[in-house]
mmJSON file of the N, C-alpha and C atoms, coordinates in Angstrom:
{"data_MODEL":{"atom_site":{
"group_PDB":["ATOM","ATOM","ATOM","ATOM","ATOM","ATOM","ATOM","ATOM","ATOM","ATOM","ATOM","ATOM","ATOM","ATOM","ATOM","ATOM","ATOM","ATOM","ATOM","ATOM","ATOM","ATOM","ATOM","ATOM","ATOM","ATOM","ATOM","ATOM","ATOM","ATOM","ATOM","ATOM","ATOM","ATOM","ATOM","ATOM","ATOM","ATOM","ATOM","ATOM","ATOM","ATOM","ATOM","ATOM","ATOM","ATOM","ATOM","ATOM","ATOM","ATOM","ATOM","ATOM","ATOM","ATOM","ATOM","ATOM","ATOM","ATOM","ATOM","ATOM","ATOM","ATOM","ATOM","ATOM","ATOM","ATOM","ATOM","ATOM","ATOM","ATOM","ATOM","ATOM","ATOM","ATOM","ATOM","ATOM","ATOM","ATOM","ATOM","ATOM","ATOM","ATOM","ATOM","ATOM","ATOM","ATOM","ATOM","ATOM","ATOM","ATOM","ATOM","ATOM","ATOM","ATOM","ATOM","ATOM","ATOM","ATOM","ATOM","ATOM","ATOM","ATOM","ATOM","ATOM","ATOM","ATOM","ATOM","ATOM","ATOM","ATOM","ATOM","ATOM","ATOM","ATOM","ATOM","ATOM","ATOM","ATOM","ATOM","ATOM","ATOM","ATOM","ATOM","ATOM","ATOM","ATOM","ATOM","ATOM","ATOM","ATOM","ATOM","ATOM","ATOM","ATOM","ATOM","ATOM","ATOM","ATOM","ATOM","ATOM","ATOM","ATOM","ATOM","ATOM","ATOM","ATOM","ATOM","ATOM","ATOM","ATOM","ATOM","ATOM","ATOM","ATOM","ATOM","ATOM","ATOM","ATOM","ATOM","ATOM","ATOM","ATOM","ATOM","ATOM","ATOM","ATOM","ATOM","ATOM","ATOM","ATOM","ATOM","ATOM","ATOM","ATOM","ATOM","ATOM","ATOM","ATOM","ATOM","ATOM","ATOM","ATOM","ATOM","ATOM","ATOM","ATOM","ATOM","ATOM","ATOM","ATOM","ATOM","ATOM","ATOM","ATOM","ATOM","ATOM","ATOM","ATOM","ATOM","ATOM","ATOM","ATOM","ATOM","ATOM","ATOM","ATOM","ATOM","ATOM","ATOM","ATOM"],
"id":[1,2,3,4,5,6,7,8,9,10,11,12,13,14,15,16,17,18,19,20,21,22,23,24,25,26,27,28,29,30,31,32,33,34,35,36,37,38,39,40,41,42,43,44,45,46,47,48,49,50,51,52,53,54,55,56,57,58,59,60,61,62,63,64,65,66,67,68,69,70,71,72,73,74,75,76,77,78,79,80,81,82,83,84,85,86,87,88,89,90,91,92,93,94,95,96,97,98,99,100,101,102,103,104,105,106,107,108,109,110,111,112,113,114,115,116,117,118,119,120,121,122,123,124,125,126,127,128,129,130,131,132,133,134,135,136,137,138,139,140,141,142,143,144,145,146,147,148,149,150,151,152,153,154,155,156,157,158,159,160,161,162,163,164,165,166,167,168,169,170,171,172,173,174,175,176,177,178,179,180,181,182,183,184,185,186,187,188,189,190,191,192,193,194,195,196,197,198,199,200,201,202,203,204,205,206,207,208,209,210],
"type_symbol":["N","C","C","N","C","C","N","C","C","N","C","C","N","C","C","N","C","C","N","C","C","N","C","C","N","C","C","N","C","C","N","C","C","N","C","C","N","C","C","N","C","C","N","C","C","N","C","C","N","C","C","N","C","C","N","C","C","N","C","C","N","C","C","N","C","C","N","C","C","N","C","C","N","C","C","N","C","C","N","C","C","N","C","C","N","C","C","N","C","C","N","C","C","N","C","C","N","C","C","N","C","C","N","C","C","N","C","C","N","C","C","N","C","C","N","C","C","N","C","C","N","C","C","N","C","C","N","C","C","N","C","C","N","C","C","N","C","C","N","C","C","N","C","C","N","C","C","N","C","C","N","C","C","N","C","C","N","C","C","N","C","C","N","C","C","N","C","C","N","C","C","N","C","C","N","C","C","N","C","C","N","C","C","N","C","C","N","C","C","N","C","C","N","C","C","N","C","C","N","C","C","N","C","C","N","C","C","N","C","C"],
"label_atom_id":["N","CA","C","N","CA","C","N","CA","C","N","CA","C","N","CA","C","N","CA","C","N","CA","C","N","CA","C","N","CA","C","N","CA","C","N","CA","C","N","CA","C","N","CA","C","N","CA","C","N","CA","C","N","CA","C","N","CA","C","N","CA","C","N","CA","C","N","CA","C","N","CA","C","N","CA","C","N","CA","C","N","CA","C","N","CA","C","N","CA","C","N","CA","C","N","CA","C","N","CA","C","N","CA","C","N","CA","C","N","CA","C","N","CA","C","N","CA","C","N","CA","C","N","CA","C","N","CA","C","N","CA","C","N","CA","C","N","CA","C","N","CA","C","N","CA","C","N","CA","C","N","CA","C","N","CA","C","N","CA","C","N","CA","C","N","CA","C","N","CA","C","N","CA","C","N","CA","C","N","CA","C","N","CA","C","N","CA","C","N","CA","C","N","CA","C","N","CA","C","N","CA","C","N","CA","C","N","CA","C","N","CA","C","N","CA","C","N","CA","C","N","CA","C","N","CA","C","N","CA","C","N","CA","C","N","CA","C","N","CA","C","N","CA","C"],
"label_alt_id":[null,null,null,null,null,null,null,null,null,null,null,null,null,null,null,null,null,null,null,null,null,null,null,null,null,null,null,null,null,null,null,null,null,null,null,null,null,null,null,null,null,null,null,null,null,null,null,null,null,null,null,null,null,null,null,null,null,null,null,null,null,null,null,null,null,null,null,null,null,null,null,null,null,null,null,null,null,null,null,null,null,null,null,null,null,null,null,null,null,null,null,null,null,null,null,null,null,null,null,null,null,null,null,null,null,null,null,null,null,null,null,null,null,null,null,null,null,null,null,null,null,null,null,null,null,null,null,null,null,null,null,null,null,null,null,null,null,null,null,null,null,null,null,null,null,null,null,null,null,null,null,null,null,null,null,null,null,null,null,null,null,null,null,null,null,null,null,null,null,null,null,null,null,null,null,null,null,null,null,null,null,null,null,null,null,null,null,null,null,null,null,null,null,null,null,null,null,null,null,null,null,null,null,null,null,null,null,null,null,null],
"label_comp_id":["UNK","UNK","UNK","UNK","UNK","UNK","UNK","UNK","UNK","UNK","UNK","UNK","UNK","UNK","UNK","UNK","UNK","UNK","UNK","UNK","UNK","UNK","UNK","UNK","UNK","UNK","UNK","UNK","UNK","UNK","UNK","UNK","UNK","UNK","UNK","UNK","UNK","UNK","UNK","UNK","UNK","UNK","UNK","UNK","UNK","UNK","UNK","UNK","UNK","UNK","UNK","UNK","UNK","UNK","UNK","UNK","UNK","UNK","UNK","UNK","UNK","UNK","UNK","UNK","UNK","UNK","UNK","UNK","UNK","UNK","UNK","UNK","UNK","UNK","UNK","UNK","UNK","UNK","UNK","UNK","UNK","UNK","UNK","UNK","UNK","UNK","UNK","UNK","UNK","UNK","UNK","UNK","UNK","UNK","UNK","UNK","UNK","UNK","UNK","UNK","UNK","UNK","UNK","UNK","UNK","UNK","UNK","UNK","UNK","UNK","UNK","UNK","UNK","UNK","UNK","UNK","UNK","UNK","UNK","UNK","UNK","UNK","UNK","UNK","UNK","UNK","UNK","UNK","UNK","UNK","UNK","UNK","UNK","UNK","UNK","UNK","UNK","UNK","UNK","UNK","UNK","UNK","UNK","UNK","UNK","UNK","UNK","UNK","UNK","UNK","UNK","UNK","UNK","UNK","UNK","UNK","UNK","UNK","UNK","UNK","UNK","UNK","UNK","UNK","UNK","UNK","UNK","UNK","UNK","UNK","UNK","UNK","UNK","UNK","UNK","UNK","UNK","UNK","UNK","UNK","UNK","UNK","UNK","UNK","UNK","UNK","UNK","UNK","UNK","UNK","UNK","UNK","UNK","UNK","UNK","UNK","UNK","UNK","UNK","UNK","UNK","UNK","UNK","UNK","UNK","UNK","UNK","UNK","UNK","UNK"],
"label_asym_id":["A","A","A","A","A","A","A","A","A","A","A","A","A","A","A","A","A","A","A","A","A","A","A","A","A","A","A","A","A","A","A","A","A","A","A","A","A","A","A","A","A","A","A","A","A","A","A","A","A","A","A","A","A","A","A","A","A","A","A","A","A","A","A","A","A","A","A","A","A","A","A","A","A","A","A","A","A","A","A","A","A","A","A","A","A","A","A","A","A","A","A","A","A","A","A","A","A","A","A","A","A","A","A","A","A","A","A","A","A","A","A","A","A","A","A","A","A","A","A","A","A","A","A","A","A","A","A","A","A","A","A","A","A","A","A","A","A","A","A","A","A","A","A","A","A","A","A","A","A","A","A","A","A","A","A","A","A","A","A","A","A","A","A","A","A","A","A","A","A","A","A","A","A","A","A","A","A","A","A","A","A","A","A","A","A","A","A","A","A","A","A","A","A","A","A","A","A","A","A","A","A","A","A","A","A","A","A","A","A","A"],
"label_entity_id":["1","1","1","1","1","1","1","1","1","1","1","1","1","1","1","1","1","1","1","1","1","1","1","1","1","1","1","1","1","1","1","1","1","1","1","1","1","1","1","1","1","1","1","1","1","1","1","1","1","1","1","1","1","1","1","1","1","1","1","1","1","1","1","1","1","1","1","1","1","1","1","1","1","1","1","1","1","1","1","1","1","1","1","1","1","1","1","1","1","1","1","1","1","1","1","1","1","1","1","1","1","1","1","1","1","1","1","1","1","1","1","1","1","1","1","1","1","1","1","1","1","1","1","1","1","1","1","1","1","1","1","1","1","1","1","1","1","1","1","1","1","1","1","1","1","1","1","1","1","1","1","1","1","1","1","1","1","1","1","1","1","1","1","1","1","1","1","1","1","1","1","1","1","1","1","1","1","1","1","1","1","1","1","1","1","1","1","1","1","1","1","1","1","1","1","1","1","1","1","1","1","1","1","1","1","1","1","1","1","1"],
"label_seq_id":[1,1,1,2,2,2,3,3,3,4,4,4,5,5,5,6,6,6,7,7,7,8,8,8,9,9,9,10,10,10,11,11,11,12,12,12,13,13,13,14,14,14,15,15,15,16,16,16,17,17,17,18,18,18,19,19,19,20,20,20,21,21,21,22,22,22,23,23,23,24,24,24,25,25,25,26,26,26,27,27,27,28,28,28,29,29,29,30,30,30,31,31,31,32,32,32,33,33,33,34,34,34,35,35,35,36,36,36,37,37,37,38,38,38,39,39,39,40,40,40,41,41,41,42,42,42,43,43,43,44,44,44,45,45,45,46,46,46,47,47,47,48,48,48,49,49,49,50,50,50,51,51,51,52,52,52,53,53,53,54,54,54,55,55,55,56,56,56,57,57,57,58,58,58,59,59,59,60,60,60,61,61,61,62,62,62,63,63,63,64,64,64,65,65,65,66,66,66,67,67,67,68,68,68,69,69,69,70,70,70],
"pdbx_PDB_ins_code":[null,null,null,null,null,null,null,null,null,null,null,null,null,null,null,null,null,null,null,null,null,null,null,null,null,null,null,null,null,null,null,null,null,null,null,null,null,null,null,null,null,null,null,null,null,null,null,null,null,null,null,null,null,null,null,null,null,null,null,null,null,null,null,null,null,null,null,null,null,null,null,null,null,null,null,null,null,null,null,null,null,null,null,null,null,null,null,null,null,null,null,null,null,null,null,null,null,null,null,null,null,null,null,null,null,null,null,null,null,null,null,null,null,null,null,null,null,null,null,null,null,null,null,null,null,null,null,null,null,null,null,null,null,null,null,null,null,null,null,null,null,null,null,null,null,null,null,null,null,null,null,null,null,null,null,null,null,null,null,null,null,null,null,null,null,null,null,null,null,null,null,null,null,null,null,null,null,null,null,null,null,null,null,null,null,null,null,null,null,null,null,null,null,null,null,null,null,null,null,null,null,null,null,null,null,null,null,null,null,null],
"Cartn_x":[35.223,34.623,33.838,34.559,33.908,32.417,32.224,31.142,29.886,30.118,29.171,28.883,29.925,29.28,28.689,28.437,27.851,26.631,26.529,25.462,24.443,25.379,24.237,23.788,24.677,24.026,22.946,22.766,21.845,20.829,20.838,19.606,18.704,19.732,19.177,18.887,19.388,18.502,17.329,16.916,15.996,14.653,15.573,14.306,13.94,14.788,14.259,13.719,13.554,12.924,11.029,11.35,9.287,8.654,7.507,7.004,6.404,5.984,5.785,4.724,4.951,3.245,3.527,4.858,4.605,4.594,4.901,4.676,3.107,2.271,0.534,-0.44,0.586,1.105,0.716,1.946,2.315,0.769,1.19,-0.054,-1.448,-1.532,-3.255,-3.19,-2.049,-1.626,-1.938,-1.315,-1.064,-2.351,-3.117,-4.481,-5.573,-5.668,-6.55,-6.235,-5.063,-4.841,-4.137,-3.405,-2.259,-1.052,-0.477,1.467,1.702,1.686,2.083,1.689,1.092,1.167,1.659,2.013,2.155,4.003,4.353,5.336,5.728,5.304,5.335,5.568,4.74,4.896,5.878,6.373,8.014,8.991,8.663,10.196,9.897,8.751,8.14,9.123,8.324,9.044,10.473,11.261,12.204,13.137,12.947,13.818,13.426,12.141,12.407,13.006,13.164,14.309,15.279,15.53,17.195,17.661,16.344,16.799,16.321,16.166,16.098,17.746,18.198,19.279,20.115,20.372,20.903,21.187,19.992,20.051,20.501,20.356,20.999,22.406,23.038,24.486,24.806,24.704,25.111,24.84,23.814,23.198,24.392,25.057,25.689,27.187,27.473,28.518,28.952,27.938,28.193,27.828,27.164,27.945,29.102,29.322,30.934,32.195,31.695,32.682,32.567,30.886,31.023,31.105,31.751,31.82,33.64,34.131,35.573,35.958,35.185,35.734,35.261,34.711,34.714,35.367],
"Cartn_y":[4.936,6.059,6.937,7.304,8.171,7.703,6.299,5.812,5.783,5.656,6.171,7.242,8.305,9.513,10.199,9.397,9.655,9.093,8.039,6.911,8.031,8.861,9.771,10.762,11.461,12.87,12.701,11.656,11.13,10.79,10.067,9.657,11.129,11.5,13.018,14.141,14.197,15.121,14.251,13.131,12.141,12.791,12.365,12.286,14.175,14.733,16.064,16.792,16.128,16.224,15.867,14.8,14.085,15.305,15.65,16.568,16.291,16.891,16.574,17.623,17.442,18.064,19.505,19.832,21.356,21.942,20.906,21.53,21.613,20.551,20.552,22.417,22.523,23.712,24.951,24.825,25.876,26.102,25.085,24.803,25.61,24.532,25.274,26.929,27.272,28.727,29.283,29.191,29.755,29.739,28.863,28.487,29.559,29.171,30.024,31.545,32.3,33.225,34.034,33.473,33.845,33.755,34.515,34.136,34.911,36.028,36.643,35.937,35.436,34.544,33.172,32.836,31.51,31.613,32.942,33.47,33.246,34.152,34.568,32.884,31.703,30.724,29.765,30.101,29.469,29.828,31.375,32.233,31.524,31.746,30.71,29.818,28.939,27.564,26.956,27.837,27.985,28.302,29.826,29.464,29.101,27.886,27.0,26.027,25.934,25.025,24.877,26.556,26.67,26.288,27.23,26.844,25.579,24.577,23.409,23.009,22.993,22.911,23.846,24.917,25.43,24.249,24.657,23.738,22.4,21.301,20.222,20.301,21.03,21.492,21.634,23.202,23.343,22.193,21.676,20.358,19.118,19.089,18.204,18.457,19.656,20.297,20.432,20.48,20.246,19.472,18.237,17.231,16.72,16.637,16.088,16.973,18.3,19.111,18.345,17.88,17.127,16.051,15.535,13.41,13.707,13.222,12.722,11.751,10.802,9.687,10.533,11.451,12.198,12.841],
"Cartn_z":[-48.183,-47.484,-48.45,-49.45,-50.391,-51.045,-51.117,-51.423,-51.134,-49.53,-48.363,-48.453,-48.686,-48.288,-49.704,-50.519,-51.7,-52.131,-51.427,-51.005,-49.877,-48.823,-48.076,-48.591,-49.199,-49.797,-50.881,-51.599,-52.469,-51.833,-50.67,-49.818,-49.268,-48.784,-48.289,-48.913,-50.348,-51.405,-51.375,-51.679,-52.204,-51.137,-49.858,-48.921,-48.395,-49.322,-48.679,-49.979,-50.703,-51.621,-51.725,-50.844,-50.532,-49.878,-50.462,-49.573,-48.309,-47.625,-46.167,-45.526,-44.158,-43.429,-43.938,-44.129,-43.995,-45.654,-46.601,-47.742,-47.714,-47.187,-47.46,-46.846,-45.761,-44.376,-45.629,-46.642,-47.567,-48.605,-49.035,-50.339,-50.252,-48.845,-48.428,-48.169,-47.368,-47.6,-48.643,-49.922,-51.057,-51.336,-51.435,-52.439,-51.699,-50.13,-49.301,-49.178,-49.086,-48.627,-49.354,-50.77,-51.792,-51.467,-52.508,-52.548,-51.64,-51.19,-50.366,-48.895,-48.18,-47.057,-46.852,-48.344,-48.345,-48.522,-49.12,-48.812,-47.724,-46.999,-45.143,-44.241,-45.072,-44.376,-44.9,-45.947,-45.933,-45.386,-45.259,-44.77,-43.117,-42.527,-41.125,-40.994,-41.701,-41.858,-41.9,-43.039,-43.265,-41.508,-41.12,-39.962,-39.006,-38.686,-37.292,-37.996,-39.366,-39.65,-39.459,-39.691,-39.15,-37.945,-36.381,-35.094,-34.951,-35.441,-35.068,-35.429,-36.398,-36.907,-36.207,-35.32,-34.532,-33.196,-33.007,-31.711,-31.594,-32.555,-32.101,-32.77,-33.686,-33.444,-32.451,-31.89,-30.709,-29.15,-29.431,-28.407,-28.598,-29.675,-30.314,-30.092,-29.523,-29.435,-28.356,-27.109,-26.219,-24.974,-26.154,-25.899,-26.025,-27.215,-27.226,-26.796,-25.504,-24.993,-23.265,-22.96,-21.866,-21.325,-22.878,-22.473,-22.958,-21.616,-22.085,-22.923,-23.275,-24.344,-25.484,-25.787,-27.46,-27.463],
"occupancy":[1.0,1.0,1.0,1.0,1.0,1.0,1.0,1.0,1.0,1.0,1.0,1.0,1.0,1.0,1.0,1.0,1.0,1.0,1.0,1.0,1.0,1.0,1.0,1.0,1.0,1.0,1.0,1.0,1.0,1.0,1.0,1.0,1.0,1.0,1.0,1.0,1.0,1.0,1.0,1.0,1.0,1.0,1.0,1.0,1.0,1.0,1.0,1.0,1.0,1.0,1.0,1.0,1.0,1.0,1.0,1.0,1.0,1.0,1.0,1.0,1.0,1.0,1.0,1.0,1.0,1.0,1.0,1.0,1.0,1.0,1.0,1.0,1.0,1.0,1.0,1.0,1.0,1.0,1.0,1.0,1.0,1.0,1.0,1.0,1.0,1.0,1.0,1.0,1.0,1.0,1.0,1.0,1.0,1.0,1.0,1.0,1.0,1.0,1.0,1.0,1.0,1.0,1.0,1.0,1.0,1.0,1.0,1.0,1.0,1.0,1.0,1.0,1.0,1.0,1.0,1.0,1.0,1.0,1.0,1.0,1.0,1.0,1.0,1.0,1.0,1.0,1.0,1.0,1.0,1.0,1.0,1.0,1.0,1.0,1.0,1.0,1.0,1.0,1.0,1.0,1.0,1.0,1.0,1.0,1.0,1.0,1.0,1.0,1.0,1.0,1.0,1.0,1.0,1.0,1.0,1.0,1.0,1.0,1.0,1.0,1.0,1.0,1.0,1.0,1.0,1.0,1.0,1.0,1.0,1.0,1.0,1.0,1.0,1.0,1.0,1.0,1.0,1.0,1.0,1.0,1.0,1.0,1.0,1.0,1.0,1.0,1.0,1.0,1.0,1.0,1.0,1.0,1.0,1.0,1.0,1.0,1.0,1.0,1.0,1.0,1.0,1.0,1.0,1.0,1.0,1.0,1.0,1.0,1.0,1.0],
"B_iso_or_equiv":[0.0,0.0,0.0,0.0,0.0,0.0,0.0,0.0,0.0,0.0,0.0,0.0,0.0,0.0,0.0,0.0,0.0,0.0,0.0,0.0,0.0,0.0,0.0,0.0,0.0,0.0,0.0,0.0,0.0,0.0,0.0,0.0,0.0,0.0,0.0,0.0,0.0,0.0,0.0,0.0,0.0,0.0,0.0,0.0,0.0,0.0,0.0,0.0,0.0,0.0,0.0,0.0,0.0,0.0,0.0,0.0,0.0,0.0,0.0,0.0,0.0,0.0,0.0,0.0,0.0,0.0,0.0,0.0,0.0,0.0,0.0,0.0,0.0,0.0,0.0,0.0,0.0,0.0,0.0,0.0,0.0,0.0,0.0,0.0,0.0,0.0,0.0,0.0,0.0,0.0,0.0,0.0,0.0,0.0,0.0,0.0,0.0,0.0,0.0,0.0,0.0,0.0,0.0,0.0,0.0,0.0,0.0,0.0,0.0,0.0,0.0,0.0,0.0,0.0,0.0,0.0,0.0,0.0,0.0,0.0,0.0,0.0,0.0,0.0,0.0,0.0,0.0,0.0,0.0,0.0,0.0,0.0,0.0,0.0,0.0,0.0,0.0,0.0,0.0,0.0,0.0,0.0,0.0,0.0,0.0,0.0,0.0,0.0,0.0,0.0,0.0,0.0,0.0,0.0,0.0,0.0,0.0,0.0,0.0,0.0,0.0,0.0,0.0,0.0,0.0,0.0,0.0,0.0,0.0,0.0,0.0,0.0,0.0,0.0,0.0,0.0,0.0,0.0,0.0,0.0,0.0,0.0,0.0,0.0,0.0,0.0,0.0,0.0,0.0,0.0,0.0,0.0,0.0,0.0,0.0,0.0,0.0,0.0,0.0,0.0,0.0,0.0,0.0,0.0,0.0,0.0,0.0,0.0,0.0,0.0],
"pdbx_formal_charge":[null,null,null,null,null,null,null,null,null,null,null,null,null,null,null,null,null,null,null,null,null,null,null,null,null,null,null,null,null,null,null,null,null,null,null,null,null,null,null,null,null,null,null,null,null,null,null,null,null,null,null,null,null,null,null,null,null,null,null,null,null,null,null,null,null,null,null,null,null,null,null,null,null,null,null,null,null,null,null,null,null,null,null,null,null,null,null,null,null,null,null,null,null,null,null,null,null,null,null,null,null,null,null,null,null,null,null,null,null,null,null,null,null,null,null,null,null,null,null,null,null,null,null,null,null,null,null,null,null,null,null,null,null,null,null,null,null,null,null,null,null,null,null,null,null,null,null,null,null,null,null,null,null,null,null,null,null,null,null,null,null,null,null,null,null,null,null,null,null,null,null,null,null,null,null,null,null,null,null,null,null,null,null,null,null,null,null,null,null,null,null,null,null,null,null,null,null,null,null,null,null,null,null,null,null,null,null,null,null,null],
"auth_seq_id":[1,1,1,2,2,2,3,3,3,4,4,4,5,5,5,6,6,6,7,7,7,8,8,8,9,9,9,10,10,10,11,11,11,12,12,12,13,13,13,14,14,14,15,15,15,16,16,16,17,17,17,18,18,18,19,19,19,20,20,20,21,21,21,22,22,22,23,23,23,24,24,24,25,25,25,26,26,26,27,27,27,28,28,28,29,29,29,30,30,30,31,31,31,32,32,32,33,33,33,34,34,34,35,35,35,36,36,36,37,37,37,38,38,38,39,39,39,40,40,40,41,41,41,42,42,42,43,43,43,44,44,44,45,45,45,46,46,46,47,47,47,48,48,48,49,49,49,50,50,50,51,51,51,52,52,52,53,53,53,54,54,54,55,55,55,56,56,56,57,57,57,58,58,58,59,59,59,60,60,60,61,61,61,62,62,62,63,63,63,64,64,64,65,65,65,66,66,66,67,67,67,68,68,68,69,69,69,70,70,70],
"auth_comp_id":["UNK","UNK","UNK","UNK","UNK","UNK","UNK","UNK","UNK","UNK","UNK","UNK","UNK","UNK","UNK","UNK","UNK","UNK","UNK","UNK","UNK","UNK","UNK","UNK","UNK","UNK","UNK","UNK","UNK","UNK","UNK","UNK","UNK","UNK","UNK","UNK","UNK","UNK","UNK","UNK","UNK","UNK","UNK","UNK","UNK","UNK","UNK","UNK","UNK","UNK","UNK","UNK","UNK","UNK","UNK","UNK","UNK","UNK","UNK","UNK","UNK","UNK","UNK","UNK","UNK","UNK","UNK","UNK","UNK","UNK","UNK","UNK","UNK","UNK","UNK","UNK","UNK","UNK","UNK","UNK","UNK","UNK","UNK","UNK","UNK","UNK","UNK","UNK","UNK","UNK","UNK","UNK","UNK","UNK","UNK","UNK","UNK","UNK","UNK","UNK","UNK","UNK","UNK","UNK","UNK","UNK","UNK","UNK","UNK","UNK","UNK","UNK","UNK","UNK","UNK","UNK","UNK","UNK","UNK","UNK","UNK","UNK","UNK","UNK","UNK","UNK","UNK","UNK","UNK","UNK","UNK","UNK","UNK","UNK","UNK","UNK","UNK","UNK","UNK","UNK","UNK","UNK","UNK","UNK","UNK","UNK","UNK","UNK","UNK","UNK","UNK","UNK","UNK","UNK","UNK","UNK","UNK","UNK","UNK","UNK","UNK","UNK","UNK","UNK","UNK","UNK","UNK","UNK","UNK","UNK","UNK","UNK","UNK","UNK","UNK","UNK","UNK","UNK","UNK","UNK","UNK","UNK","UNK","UNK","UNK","UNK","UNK","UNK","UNK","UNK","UNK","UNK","UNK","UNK","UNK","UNK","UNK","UNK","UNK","UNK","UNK","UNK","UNK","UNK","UNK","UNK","UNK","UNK","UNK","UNK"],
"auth_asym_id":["A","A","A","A","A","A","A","A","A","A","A","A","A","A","A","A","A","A","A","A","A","A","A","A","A","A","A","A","A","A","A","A","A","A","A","A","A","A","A","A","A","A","A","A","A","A","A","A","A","A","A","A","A","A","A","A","A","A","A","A","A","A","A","A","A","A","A","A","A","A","A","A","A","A","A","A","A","A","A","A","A","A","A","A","A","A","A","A","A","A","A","A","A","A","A","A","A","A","A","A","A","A","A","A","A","A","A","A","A","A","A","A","A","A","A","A","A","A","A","A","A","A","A","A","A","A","A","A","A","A","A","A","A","A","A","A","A","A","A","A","A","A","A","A","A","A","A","A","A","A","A","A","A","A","A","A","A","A","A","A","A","A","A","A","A","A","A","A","A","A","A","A","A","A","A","A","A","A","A","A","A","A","A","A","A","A","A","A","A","A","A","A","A","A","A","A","A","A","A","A","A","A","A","A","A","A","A","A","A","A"],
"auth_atom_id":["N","CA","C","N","CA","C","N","CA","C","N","CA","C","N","CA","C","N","CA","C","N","CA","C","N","CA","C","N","CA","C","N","CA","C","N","CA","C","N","CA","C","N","CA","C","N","CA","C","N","CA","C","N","CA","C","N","CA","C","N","CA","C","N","CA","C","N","CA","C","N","CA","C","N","CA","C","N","CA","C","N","CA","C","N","CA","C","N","CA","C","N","CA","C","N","CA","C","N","CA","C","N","CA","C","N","CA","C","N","CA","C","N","CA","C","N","CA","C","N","CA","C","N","CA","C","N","CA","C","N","CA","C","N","CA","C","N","CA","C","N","CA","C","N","CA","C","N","CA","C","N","CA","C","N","CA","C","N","CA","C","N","CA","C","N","CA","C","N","CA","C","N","CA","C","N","CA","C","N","CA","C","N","CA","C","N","CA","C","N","CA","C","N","CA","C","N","CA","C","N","CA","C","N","CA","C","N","CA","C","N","CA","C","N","CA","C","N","CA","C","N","CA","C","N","CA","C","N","CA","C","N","CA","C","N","CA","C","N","CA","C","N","CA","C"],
"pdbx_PDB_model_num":[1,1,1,1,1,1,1,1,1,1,1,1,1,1,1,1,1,1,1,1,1,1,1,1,1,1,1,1,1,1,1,1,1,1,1,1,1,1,1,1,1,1,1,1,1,1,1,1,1,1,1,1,1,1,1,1,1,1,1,1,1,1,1,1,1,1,1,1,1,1,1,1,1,1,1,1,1,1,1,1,1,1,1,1,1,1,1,1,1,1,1,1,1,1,1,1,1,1,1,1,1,1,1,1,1,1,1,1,1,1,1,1,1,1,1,1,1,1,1,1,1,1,1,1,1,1,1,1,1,1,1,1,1,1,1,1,1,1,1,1,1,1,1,1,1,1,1,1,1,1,1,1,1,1,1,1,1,1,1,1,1,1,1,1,1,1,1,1,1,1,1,1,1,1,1,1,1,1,1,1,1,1,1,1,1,1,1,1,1,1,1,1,1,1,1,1,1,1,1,1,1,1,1,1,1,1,1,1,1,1]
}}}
């Protein structure tokens, strides 16, 4: 067990590590408009991260409050 779950957390630093649409999002920010907006568009970014991550917790939660076999 322990192997796996050491095998995931490595995968998932790895892959959250690649940058992606919204680092390009940031960049062009910073370069076009400065630190201070490019600021503004991480802190952005940052919490629809979170409520995305809200939401399928809780989505996740209740599910497994409305399936009797979980």
């Amino acid at each position: 067990m322990m192997p796996s779950v050491l095998a995931f957390v490595g995968a998932a630093f790895l892959i959250a590590m690649v940058p992606g649409p919204s680092t390009v999002v940031i960049l062009r920010r910073v370069v076009v408009n400065g630190r201070r907006t490019g600021m503004a568009t991480v802190l952005g970014n940052e919490c629809g991260v979170l409520m995305w991550a809200l939401a399928a917790a809780f989505g996740l939660s209740a599910l497994l409050l409305a399936s009797q076999a979980a």
